[in-house]
C-alpha positions as CSV (number, residue, x, y, z in Angstrom):
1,X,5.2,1.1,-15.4
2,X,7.0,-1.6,-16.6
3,X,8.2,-1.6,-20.5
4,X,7.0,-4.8,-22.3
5,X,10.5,-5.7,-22.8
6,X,11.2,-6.0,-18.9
7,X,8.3,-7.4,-18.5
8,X,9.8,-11.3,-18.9
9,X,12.6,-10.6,-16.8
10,X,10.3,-9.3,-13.9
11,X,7.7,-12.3,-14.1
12,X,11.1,-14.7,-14.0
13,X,12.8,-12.4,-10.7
14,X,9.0,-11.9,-8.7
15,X,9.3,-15.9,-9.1
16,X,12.8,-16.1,-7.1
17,X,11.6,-13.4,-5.0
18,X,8.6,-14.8,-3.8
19,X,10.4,-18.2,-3.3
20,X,12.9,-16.3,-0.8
21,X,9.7,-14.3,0.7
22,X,8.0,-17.9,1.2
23,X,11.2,-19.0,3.0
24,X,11.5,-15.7,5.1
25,X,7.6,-16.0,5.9
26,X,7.6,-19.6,6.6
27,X,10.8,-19.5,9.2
28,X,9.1,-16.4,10.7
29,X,5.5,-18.5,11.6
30,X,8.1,-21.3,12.4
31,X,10.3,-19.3,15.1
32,X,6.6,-17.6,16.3
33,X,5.3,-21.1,17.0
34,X,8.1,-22.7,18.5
35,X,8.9,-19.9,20.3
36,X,9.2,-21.7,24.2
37,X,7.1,-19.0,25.7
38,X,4.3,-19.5,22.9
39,X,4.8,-23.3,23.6
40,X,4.4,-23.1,27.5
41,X,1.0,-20.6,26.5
42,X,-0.3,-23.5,23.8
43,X,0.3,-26.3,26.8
44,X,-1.3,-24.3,29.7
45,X,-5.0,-25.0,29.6
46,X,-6.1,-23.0,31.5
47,X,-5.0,-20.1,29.0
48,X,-7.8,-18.8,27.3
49,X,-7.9,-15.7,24.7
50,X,-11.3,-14.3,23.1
51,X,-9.6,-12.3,20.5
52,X,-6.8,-12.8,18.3
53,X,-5.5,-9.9,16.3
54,X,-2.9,-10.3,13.8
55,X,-1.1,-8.9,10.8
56,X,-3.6,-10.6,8.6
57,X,-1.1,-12.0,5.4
58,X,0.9,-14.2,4.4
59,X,1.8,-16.2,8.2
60,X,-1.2,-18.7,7.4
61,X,0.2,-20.8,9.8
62,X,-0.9,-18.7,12.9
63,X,-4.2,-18.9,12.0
64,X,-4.3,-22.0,13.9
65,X,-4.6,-20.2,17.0
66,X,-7.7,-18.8,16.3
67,X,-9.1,-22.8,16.1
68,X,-7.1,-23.9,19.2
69,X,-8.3,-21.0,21.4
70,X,-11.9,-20.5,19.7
71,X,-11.3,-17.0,19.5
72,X,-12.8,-14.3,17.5
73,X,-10.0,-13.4,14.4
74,X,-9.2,-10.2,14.0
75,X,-7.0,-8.0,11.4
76,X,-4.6,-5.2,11.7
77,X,-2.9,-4.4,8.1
78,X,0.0,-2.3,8.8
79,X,0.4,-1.3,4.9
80,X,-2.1,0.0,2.9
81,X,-4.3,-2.7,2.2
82,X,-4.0,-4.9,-1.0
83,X,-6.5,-7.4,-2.8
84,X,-4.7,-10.1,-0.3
85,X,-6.2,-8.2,2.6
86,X,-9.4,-7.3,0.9
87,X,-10.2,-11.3,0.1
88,X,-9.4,-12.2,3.6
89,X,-12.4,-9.7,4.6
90,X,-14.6,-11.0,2.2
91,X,-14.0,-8.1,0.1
92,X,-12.5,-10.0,-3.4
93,X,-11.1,-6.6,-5.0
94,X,-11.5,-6.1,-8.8
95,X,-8.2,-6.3,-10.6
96,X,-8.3,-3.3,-12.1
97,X,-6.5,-2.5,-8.6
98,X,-3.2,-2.0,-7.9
99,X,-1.4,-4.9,-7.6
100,X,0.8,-6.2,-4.5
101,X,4.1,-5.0,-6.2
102,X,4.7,-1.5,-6.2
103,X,6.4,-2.0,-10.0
104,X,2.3,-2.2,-11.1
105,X,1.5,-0.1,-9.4
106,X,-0.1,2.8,-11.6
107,X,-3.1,6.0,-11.1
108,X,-3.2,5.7,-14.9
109,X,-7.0,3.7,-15.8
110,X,-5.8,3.6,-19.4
111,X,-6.5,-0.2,-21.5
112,X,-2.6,-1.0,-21.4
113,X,-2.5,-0.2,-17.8
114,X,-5.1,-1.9,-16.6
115,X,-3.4,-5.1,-18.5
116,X,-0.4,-4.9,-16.8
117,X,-2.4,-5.1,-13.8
118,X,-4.2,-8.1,-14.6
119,X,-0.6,-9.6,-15.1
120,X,0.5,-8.4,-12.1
121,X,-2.3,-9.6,-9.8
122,X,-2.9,-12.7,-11.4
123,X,0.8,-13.8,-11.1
124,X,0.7,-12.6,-7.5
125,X,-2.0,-14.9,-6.8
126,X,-0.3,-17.9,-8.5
127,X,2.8,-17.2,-6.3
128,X,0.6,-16.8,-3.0
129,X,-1.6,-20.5,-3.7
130,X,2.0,-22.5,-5.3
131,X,4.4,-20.8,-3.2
132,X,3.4,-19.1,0.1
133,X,0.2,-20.3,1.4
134,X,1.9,-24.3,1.5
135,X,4.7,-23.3,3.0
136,X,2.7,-22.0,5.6
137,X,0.5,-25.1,5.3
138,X,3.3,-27.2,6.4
139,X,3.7,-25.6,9.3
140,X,0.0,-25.6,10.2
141,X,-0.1,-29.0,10.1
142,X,3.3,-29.3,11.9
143,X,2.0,-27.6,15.2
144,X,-2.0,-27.8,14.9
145,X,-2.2,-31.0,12.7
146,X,-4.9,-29.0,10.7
147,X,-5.6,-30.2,7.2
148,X,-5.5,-27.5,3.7
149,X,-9.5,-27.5,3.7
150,X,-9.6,-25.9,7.6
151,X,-6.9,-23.6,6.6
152,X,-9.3,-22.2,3.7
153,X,-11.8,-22.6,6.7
154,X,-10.0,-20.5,8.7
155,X,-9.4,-18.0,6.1
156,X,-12.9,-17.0,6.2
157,X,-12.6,-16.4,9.8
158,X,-11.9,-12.6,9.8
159,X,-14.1,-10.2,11.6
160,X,-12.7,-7.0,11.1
161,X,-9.7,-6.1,9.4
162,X,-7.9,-2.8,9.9
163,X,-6.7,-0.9,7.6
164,X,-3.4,1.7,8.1
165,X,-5.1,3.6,5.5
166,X,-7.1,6.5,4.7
167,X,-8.8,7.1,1.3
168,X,-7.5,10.2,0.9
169,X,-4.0,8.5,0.4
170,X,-4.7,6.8,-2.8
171,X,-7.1,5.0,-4.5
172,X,-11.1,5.0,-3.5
173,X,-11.9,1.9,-2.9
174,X,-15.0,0.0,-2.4
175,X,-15.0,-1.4,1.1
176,X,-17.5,-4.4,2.5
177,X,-18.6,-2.6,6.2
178,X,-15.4,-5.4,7.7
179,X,-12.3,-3.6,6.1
180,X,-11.8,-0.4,8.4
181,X,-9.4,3.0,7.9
182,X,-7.3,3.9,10.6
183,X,-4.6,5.3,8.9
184,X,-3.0,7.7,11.2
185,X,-3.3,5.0,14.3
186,X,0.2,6.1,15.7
187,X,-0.6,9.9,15.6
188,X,-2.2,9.6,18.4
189,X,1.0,9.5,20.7
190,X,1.4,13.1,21.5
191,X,5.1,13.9,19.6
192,X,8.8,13.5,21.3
193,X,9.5,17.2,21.8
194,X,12.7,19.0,20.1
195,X,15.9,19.7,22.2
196,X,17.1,23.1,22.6
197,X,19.4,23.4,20.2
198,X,17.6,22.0,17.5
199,X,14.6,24.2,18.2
200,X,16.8,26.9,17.8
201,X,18.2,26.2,14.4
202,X,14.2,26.1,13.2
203,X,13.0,29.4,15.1
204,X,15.9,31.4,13.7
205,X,16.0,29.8,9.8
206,X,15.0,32.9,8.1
207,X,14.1,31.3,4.8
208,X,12.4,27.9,6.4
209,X,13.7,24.9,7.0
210,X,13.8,21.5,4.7
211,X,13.7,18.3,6.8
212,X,15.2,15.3,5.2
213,X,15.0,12.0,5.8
214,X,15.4,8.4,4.7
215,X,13.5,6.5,7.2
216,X,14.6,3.8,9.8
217,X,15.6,1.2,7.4
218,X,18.1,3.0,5.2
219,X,21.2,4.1,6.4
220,X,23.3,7.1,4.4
221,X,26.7,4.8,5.5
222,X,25.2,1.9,2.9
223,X,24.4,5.0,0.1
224,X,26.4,5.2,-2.7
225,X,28.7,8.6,-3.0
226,X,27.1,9.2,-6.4
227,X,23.9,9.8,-4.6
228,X,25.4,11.5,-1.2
229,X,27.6,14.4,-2.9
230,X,24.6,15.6,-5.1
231,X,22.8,16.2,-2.0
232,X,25.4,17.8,-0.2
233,X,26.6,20.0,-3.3
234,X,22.7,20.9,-3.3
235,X,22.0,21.8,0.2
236,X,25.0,24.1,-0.2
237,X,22.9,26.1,-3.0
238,X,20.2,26.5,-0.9
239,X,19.5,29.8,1.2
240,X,17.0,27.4,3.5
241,X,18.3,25.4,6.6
242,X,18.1,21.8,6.3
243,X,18.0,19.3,9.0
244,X,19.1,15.8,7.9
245,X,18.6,12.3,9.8
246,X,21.8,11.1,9.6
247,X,23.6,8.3,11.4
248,X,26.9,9.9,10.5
249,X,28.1,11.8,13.6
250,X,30.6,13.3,10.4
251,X,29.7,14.4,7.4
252,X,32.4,15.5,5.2
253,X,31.9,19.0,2.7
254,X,29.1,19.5,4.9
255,X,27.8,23.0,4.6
256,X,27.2,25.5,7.3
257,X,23.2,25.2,6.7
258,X,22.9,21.2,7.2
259,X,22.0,20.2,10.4
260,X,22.6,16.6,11.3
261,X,21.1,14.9,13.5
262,X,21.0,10.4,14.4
263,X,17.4,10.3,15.8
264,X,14.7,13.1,14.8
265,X,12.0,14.1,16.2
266,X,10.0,13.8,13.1
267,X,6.5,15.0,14.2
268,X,7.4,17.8,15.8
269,X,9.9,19.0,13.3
270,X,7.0,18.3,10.3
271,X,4.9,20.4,12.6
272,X,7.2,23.4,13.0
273,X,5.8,26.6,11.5
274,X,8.8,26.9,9.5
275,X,9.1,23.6,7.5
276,X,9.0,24.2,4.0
277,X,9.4,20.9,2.4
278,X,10.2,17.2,3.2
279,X,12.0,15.3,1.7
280,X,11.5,11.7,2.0
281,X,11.8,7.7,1.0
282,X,7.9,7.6,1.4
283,X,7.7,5.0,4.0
284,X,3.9,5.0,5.3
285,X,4.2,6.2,8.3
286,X,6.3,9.3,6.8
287,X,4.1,9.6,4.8
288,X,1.1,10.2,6.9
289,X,2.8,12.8,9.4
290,X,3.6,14.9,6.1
291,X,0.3,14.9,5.2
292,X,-1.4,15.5,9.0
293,X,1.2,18.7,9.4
294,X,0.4,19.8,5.5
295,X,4.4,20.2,4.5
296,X,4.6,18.9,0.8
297,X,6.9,16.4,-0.3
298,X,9.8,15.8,-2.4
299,X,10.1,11.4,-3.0
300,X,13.1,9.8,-3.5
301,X,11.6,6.0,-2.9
302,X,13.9,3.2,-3.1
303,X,11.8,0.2,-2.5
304,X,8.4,-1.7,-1.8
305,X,5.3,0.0,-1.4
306,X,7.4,3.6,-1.1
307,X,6.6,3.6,-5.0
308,X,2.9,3.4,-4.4
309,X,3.1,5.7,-1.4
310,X,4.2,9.0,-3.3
311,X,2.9,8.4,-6.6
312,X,-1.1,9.3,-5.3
313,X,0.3,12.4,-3.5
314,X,1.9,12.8,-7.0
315,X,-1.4,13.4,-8.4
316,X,-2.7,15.4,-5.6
317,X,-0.4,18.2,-6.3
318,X,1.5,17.6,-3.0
319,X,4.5,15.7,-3.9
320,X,7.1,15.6,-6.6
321,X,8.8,12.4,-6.9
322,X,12.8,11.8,-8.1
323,X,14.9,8.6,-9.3
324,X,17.5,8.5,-6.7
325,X,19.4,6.5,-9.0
326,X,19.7,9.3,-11.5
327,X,19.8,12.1,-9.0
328,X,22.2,15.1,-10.1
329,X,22.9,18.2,-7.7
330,X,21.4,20.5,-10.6
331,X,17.8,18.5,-11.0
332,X,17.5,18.3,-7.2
333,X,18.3,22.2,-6.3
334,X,15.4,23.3,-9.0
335,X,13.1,20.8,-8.1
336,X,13.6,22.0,-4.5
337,X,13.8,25.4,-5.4
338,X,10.6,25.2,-7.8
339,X,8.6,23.2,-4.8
340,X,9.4,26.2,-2.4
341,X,8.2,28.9,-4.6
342,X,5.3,27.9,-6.0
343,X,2.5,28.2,-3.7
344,X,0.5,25.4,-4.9
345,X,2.6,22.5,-3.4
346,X,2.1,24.2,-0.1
347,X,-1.7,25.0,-0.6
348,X,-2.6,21.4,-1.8
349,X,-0.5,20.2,1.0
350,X,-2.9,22.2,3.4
351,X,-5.9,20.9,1.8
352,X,-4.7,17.0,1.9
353,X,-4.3,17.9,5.2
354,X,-7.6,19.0,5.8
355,X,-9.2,15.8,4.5
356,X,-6.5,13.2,6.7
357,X,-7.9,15.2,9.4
358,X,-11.3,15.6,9.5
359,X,-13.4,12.6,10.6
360,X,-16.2,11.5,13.1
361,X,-13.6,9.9,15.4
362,X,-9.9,9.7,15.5
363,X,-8.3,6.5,14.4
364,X,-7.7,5.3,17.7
365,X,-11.4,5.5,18.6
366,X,-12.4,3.5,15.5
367,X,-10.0,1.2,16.3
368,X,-11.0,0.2,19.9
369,X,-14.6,0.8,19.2
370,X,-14.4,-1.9,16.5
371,X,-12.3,-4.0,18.5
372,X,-14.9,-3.9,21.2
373,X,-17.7,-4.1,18.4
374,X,-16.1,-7.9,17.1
375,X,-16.1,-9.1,20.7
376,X,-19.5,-8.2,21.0
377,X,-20.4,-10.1,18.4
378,X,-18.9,-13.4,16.9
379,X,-20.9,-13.8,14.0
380,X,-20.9,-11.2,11.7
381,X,-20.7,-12.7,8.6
382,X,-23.5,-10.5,7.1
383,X,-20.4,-7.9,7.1
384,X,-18.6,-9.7,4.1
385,X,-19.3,-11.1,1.2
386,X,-19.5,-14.9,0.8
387,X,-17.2,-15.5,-2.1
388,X,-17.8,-19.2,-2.7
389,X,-21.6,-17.7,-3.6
390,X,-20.6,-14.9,-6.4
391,X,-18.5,-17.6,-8.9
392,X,-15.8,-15.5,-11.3
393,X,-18.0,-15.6,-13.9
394,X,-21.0,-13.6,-12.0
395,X,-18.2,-11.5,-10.3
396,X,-17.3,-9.7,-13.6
397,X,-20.7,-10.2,-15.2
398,X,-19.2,-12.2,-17.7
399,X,-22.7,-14.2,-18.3
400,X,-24.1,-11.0,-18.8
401,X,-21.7,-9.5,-21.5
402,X,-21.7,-13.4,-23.2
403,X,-25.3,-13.1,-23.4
404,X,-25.8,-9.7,-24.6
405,X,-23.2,-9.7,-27.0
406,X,-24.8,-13.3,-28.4
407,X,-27.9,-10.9,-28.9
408,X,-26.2,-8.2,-30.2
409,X,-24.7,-10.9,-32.7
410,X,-27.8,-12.7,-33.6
411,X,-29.6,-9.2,-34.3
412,X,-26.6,-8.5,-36.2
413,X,-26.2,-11.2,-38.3
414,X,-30.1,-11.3,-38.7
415,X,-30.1,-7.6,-40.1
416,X,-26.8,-8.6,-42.0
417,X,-29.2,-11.6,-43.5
418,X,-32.4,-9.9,-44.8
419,X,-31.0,-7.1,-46.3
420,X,-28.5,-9.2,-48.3
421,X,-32.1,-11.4,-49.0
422,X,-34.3,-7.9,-49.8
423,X,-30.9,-6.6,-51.9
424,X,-30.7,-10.2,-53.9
425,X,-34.8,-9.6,-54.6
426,X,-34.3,-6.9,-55.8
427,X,-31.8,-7.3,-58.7
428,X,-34.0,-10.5,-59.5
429,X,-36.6,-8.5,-59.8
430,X,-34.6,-5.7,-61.7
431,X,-33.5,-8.6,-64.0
432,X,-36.8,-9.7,-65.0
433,X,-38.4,-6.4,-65.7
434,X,-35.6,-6.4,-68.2
């Protein structure tokens, strides 16, 4: 949460950070579009495609493919989906939600944290009408010659939308029948085995084994040494094995029980009998193989929606979370140490576990049989709601609360009124008697 005093400077950088995201966004629709493959497909007509399916924000601009083709439109949200997403399904999310940014992002319903939410979400959607969406525009118009009012056409054009979520990884939300979980899509890949050796160091790690991990996109090389020696000097304290991903083939002061390893199995270590904790940027996808193999997590997020990511598991019980900027060797051994021996980390883990788990279909049956279900049929607009029909006013039942509390006044002010009148009578009448 951000402190008021920040909360200037953040409005002023989210500015010059959505003008570089416009400009990444825009030369990434640009470079998709122009692509000479893409342009030999938009020139053969005798291509034809009944489905698009697409990563359904912020590249506008190849929305115009759905038009030129005639094709159904079709979502897949690879992060967990965001009131962007949810008004592209028809699905306009109140904004007592979380917002885009992960800085907003809060469990906390209290009055000062819903505000900064409002602030949040309404600034995000000032930066995606002035900033994003006509950049994209321009390009729209570049390749499709398609005017602003069919781009807001086409925006309305989404079938279904999957979602790489699961609502037992965060907020409930309420979904029209269009927006649909399949968090846990990639799971269905059976897991890259371990090798020999590293099988080994797990089945003999008397004490268990802590896997850690920053992901794909961070690399320990770029880490500061402030933040590498406190883990080192920690994993030395620590009677478990650990098995870090590491792109360092060497690893100076390493101890004995530090494993490294460049590319990880990650599944089938998460799923080794003898994992004891994870420790983790909270990247999605980490995220969700924690949770399927039931091995709690310690978070050390760095950026984006990795924030957002741990903080629900926070609240579950399953997850502790850590600044890596202020990460000493002393806070990080007892949080490790404390998350190993107290049973509850593990046994909410299970039961998160549990609940990922345990649905009518797995997510890559939903996913095909909704895919199959929007080519089936076109026209499902009964699956959304039609925003243009519910105005902002009627949305939030503002005319509602207006009129009742110009009731609740005018009864007020009324019974205000006529006891001042009956109190006035009645010293009158006092008077006279007199």
């Amino acid at each position: 949460m951000l402190e008021s005093d920040q909360l200037l400077d953040f409005m002023i950088n989210k500015w010059t950070e959505s003008a570089l995201t416009a400009k990444v966004l825009f030369n990434a629709s640009h470079d998709i579009l122009s692509d000479p493959g893409v342009q030999r497909m938009l020139h053969d007509r005798n291509e034809r495609f009944d489905l698009i399916m697409m990563e359904p924000t912020n590249l506008d601009a190849l929305y115009g493919l759905v038009e030129y083709y005639n094709a159904t439109l079709m979502g897949f949200s690879s992060v967990r989906i965001n009131w962007n997403s949810e008004e592209l399904a028809g699905n306009p999310a109140p904004i007592v939600y979380e917002p885009i940014s992960p800085i907003g992002y809060s469990l906390d319903s209290s009055f000062l944290s819903r505000i900064y939410n409002w602030i949040h979400i309404t600034e995000e959607k000032l930066l995606e009408n002035l900033i994003i969406r006509p950049a994209q525009l321009r390009i729209l118009q570049q390749f499709f010659g398609y005017s602003a009012e069919k781009l807001n056409e086409l925006r309305t054009r989404f079938s279904v939308i999957l979602s790489n979520n699961h609502y037992s990884l965060g907020k409930v939300r309420a979904n029209v029948p269009s927006i649909i979980e399949v968090g846990g899509l990639h799971l269905s890949e059976p897991p890259e085995p371990c090798d020999e050796e590293l099988q080994k160091f797990m089945d003999d790690a008397e004490h268990g084994v802590i896997y850690f991990s920053l992901g794909l996109d961070i690399f320990i090389k770029f880490l500061p040494m402030d933040i590498q020696q406190p883990l080192l000097q920690s994993f030395a304290k620590l009677k478990q094995r650990v098995i870090w991903k590491n792109e360092l083939f060497s690893v100076p002061n390493k101890s004995d029980n530090v494993y490294v390893i460049e590319k990880a199995p990650q599944r089938s270590i998460l799923n080794h009998p003898k994992v004891r904790l994870f420790i983790t940027n909270g990247g999605l996808l980490s995220v969700m193989e924690a949770v399927d193999s039931g091995v709690p997590m310690l978070g050390l997020p760095i950026f984006f929606d990795q924030f957002g990511n741990l903080r629900w598991g926070e609240s579950a019980g399953m997850v502790k979370v850590l600044d890596i900027n202020a990460l000493n060797e002393e806070t990080l051994t007892t949080t490790i140490q404390k998350m190993i021996e107290n049973p509850k980390y593990a046994q909410r883990a299970k039961e998160m576990s549990q609940l990922f788990r345990d649905r009518p279909m797995s997510p890559l049956d939903t996913a095909v049989w909704w895919t199959e279900y929007a080519l089936r049929n076109r026209n499902i607009s009964r699956m959304r709601l039609n925003v243009e029909e519910i105005p902002l006013i009627q949305y939030y039942a503002i005319d509602s609360i207006l009129t009742f509390g110009f009731r609740f006044g005018l009864i007020a002010v009324s019974v205000f009124f006529l006891g001042y009148s009956l109190f006035h009578k009645s010293r009158v009448r006092q008077r006279f008697v007199r």
